[in-house]
N, C-alpha and C positions, 0 to 999 in steps of 0.2 A: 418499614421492613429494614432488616440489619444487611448490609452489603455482606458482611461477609457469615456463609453459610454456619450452622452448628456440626458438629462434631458428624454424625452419621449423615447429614444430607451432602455434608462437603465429602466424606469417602466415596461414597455413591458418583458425584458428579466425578471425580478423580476418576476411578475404576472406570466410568463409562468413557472418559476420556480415553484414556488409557486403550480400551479397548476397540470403538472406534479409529484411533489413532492408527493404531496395527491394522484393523480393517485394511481400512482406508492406503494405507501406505506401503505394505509387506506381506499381506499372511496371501494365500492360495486359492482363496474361495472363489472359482472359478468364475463366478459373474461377474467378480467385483476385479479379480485378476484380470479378464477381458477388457472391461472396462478402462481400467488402470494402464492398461496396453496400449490400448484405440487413443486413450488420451494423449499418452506420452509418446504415439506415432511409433510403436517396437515393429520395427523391422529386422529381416533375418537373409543373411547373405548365403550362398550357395556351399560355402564351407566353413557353415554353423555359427560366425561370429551375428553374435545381437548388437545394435546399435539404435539409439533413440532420435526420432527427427527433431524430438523437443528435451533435448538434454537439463533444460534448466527445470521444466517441469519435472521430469524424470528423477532428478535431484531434490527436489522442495518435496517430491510424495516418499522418497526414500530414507528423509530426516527423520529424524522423530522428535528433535525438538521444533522446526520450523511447522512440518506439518501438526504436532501436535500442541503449539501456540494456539495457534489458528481454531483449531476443532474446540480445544479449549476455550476459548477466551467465548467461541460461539456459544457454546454450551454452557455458559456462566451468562451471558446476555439473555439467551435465555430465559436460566434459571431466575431471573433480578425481573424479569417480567412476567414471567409462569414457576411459579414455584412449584407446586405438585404437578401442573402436567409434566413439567421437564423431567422432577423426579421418576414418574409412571416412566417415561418414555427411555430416561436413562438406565434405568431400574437393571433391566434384563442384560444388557452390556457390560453394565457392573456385577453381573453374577455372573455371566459367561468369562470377565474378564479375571476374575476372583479364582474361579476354577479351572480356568487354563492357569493361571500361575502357582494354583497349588498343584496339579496334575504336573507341570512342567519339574518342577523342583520338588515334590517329596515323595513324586513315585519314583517307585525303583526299577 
């Protein structure tokens, strides 16, 4: 097997990257938001200031190049030992992640 992907399986893993990445780190989806909460210990003071009990985690999920190294490199491990299932699995992220960035920038 070639270490490094062709041309459409390596878009794929990228995109799902990508979209994962943001999952995981930023967007609002409320389970994963809670999650992301609980994790990084968000607490909330009486006059509205938010602070984190774990500021350094709270930091490394709010990167996107550290958290998305990480997801990445997983995601290419992976792939180097499952090639199609990773792709199946990546697949749907890579298309969700495709069409949020077209929806983001060419709707008006």
């Amino acid at each position: 097997m070639d270490p490094v992907p062709d041309p459409l399986p390596f878009l794929v893993l990228v995109l799902g990257s990508y979209r994962l990445t943001r999952l995981a780190g930023w967007d609002d989806f409320p389970p994963i938001a809670r999650l992301r909460d609980r994790a990084t210990g968000l607490r909330g003071e009486p006059d509205g200031v938010l602070w984190h009990q774990r500021p350094l985690l709270e930091e490394f999920l709010a990167c996107p190049f550290c958290l998305g190294f990480w997801i990445s490199l997983a995601i290419y491990i992976a792939w180097l030992s499952a090639e199609r299932p990773t792709l199946y699995a990546v697949t749907p992220f890579a298309i969700s992640g495709a069409v949020g960035l077209i929806a983001k920038n060419l709707d008006e």
